[in-house]
N, C-alpha and C positions, 0 to 999 in steps of 0.2 A: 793418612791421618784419620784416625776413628773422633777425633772428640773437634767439635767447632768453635771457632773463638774470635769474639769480635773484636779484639785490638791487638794481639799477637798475630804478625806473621805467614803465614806457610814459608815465605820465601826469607829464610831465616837461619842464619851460619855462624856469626857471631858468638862469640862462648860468655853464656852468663845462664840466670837462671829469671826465668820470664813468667809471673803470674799476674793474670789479672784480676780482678773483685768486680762480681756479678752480685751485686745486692739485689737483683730482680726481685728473689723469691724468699727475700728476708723479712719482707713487712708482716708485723702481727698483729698492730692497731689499727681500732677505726677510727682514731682520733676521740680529741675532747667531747664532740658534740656543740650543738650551738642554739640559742630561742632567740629567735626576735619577738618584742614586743611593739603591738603597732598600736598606737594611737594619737590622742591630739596634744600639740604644747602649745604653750603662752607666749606671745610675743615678747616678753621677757628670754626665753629659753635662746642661748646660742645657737643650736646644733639649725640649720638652715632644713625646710620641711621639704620633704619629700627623699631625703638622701639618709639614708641607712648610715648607723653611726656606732662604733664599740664605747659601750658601756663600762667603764672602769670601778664604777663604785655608786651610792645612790645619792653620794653627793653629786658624785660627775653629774646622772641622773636631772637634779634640780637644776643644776647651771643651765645642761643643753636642754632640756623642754621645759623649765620653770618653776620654782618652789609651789606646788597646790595645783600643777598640771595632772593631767590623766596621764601622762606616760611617768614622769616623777612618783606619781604613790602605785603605779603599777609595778616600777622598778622594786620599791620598796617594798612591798607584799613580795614580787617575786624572791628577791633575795632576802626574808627574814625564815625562806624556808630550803633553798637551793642555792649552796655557795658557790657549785660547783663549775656548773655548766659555764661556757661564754654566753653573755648575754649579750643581744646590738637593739637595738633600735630602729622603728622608722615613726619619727615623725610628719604631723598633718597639721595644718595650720588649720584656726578656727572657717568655718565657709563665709563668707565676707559678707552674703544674705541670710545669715544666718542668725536666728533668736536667743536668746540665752534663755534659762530658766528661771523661775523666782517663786521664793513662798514668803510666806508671814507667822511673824511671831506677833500674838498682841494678848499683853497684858489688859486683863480684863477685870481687876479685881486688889485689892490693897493685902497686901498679906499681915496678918495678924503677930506674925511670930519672925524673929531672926534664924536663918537657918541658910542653905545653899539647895541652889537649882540643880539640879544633874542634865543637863541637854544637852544630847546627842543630836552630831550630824554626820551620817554615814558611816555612823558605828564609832565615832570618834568621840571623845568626853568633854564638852567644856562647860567648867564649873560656873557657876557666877554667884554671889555672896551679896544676902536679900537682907537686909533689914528691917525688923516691926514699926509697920506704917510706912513704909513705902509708898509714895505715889508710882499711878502705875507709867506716868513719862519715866521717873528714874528708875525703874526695875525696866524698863525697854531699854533707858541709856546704857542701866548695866550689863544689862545682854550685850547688846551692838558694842560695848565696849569689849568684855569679856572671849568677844568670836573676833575681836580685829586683834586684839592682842596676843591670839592660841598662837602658840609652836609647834602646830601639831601641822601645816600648813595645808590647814580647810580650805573644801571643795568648792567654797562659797566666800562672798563679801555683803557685811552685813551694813546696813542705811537706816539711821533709825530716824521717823518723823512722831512725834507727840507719844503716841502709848504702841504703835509699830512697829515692829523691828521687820524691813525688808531683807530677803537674804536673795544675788543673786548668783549664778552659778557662775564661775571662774568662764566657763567655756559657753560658747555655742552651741546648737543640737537639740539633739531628743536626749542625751548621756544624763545632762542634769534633770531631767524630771524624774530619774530613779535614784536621786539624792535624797535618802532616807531622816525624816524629822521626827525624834520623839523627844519624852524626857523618863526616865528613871529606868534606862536599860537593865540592869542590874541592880533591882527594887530599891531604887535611894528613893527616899520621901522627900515631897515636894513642902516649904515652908507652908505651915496651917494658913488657909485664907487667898494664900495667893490662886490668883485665877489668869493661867494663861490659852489661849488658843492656838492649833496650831492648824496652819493653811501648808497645803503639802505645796511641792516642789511643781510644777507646771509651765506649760508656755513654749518648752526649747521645743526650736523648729530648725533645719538645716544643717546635716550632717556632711562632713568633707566626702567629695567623689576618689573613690580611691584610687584612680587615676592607672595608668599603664604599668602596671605590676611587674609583666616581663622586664621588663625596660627598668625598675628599680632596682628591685634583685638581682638582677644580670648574674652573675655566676656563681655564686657563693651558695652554697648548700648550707641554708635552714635547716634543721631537724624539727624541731617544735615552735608554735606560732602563736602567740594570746593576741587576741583578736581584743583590744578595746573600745571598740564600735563594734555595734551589733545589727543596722537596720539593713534592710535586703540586700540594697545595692552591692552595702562591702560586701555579705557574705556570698553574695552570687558572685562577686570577682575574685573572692579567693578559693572560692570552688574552682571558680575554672582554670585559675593560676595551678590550686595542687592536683588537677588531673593532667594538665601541661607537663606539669616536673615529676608526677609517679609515672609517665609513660616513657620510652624509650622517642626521643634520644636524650633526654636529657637527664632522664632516672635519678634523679636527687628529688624525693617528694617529701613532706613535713606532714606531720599530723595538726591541728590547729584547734584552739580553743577560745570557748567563746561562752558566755553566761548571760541570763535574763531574766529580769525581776518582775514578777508576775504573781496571779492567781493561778490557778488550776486551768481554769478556759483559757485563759492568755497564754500558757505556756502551751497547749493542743493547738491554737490557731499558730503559732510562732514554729513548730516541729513542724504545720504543713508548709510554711513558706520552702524550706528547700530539701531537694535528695542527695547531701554532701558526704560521701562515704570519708571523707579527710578530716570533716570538722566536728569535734563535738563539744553541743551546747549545753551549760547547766543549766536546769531551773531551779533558780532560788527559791522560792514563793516568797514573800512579804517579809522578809531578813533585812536588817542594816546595813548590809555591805554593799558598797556601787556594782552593777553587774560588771563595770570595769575591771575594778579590783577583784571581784570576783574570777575572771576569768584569769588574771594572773597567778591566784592563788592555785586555781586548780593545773595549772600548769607547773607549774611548779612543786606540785605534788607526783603528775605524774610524768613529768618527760624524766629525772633521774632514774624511776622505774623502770618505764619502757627501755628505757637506753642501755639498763643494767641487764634485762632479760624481759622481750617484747610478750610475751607467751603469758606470763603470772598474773594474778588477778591484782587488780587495783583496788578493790574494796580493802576499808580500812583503812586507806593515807588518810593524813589527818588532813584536814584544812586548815592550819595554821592562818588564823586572823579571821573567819568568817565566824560569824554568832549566830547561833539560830536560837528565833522566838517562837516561830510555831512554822511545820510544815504539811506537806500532802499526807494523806493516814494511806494505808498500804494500798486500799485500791485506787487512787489518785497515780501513787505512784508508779503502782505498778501498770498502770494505762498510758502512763507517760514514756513508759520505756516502749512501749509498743507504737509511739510517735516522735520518734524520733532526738526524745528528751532523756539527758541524764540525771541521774537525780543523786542524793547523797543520804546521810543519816547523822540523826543527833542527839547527843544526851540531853538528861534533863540538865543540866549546868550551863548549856546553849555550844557545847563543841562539840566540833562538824567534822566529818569523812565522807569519803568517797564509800558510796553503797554500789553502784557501777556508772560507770564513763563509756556509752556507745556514740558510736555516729551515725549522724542524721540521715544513712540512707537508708531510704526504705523498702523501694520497688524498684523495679527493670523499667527498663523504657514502654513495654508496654502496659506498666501501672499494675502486673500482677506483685503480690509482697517477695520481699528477697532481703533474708538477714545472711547475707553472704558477708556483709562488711557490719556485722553488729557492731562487734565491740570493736572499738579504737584500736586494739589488738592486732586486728587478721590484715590491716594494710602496714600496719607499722611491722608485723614479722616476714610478709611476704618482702616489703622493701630491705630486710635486713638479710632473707633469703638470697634476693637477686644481688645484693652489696657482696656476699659472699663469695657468691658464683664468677662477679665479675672480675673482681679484685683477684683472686685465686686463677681465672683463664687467662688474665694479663701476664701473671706474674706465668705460669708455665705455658704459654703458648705466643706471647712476641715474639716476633721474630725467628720463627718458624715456616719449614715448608709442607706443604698440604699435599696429602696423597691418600685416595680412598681407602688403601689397605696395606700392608707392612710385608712386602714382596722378599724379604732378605736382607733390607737395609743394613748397614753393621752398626755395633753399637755406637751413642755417641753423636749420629747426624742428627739437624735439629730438623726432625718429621714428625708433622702432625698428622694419625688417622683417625677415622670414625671409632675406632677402637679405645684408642689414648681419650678422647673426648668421653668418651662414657665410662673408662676408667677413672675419669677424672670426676666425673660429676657423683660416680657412685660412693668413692672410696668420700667425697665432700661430704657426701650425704647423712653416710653411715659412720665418721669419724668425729666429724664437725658440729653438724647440723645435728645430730641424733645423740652420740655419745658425751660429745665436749658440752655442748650447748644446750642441750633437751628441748628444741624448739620443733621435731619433727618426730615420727614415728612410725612406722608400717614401713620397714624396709622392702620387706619383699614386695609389698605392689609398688613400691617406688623403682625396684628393679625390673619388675615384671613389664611397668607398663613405659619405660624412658625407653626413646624413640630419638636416634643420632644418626645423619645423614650429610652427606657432603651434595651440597646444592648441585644440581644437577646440569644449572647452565650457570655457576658463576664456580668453579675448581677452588677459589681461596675462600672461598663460604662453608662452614660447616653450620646446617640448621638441627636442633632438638626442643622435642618436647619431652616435657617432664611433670610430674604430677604429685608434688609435694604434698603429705600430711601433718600438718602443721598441729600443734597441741591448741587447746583452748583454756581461757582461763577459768578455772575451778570458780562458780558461783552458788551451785546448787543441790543438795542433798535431799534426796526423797525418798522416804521410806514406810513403808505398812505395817502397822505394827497389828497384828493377828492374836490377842489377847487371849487368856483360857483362867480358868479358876480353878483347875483341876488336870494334871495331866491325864490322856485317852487312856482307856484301857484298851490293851493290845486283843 
């Protein structure tokens, strides 16, 4: 018998007709894809903290982490821009030594005229309706009233005593002192006379320890990650979680994102804290949007991207829900990108896109520079390289026997050689990787330099090296333009 077969027979007499269905090498998907977003809920919120949870919608959203939590308007930013993907959850309960935030609002002055407040908190709108001659205790009541009644389910809760309106932040942390206070985002005029002050957002102290990761996630392959805390700790534990899961064995790694609201120095000192080739962070500068939410957004801009084809540039997704008021001028920016910060662009209208999305690594261990993992790109395609490779040697090489070299075999036995292995990796290369996909290119040194051997003291081990050229994403065009007023005479 030339052909092998795992549930038919050899020993076999009976008269019928006997097929079996080998679906091995029928799969053509990678699946939906999946983000978790990680951050803090309110004891209000069902969903129990620390256990990872599917996200059905952004209602589900509010129930299990709490109407006005950091994961609830995370959810909501993420899905007003990406229907697609599964979304789950890891909730973090507030740190129990932990501080909240607080600012003031205090009416300082009688307003002259009937007219409405425009105050913003965290980019969000709540009106309040000023009457001529006002005292300034009732234009406070009317605030604290106004912010307890929004449906818009603010970051904050508002206390008013005589002419102050205290506002404190829903959560514990450092999260709420980048809860943004102004008034007239979008030039609304404030009633003539009235005079209010505004005390920024301050105080939060004690962010949740983000606790044993491995041990959270246990098996389930993340794709993309928004990172709703952003102080060292977390991001040093998710560093070391996504070098954990991009390495063999366990090769399910996620890309992760994460934002922070700053000036220009703040955003240079925050790119030195880590060298995470998995994470990239934005810097907002001085925007309305919570870096929370901020970093949901940009996730959400770009995991359907990557997911679609990891290689293409990300400049231009929009940032659906981020406002810019003023940011870094080109050389800011572009110094930031050379620290490990992503940055974006915005019109004069205040809407926001991705200008480029790199990760935070920046050198080798011996601290020389190394943009080997610039952009968020070159680990997110090598991972979809190796998904390739893997998924593909499953499906034709289970359940096979290993033999250095094809001595006459007849057709039909299931043998693997060093030969099939690099048949296999080439024909992936140059069909898949390179023709289907556009993610790869330079055949011939990919041929030239793949290197297939059967381990020389383990026989059922085939080891290679291989040396994939991976495309880059289009950012930059430069060109000299050599002017003349006159063509030369020859």
């Amino acid at each position: 018998m030339s052909v092998s077969f795992d549930n038919i027979p050899s020993a076999l007499r009976y008269p019928g007709a006997y097929i079996e269905i080998d679906g091995s090498a029928a799969g053509l998907s990678g699946g939906l894809g999946s983000v978790l977003i990680v951050g803090q809920k309110l004891a209000a919120g069902t969903a129990p903290a620390g256990e990872i949870t599917l996200v059905s919608s952004v209602q589900d959203a509010k129930t299990k982490a709490g109407a006005g939590s950091m994961l609830a308007r995370m959810v909501s930013r993420y899905r007003a821009i990406d229907q697609a993907l599964d979304v789950y959850m890891l909730p973090y309960a507030d740190n129990v030594a932990g501080v909240a935030a607080t600012g003031t609002l205090v009416a300082t002055a009688v307003p002259s005229e009937a007219g409405t407040l425009g105050l913003y908190i965290g980019g969000d709108l709540v009106s309040v309706g000023i009457t001529a001659g006002m005292a300034t205790t009732a234009v406070a009541a009317a605030i604290a009233a106004a912010i307890t009644a929004s449906t818009l389910d603010l970051p904050v809760t508002a206390a008013v005593t005589a002419s102050t309106v205290t506002l404190t932040a829903r959560h514990k942390g450092t999260c709420g002192n980048g809860i943004d206070l102004r008034t007239n985002l979008y030039g609304e005029r404030t009633p003539a006379g009235l005079g209010l002050t505004i005390n920024a957002m301050t105080g939060g102290t004690g962010d949740p320890a983000p606790g044993a990761l491995t041990s959270i996630i246990g098996q389930r392959w993340y794709n993309y990650v928004a990172l709703g805390m952003n102080d060292q700790a977390t991001l040093a534990a998710w560093h070391t979680e996504s070098v954990l899961r991009y390495r063999p064995p366990v090769q399910a790694g996620f890309r992760a994102f994460a934002a922070m609201r700053g000036d220009y120095a703040a955003a240079v000192a925050f790119g030195a804290t880590g060298n995470y080739e998995h994470i990239s962070t934005l810097a907002l500068g001085i925007n309305p949007v919570s870096h929370w939410e901020a970093a949901a957004i940009v996730a959400a801009a770009a995991a359907p991207k990557l997911r679609n084809n990891p290689v293409e540039s990300l400049e231009g997704r929009t940032l659906t829900g981020l406002v810019g008021v003023s940011y870094f001028d080109w050389t800011q920016a572009n110094s930031l990108l050379y620290k490990g910060m992503s940055v974006l662009q915005m019109t004069q209208d205040g809407t926001c896109s991705v200008k480029r999305l790199i990760s935070m690594y920046q050198y080798r261990p011996d601290g020389s520079a190394d943009d080997a993992y610039l952009d968020i790109n070159a680990a997110e395609v090598m991972e979809r390289i190796r998904y390739e490779q893997r998924i593909g040697a499953i499906q034709r090489f289970t359940g096979t026997a290993a033999a250095k070299t094809n001595e006459g075999y007849r057709p039909g036995l299931r043998i693997t050689t060093e030969a099939d292995v690099r048949a296999y990796l080439l024909s992936l290369y140059q069909f898949t990787l390179m023709r289907e996909k556009g993610w790869c290119q330079a055949y011939d040194y990919y041929k030239s330099t793949l290197v297939v051997e059967q381990d020389p003291t383990n026989p059922s081990r085939f080891n290679y090296v291989d040396q994939p050229v991976v495309l880059s994403p289009f950012y930059i065009l430069a060109g000299r333009a050599k002017f003349r007023k006159a063509v030369p005479v020859a």
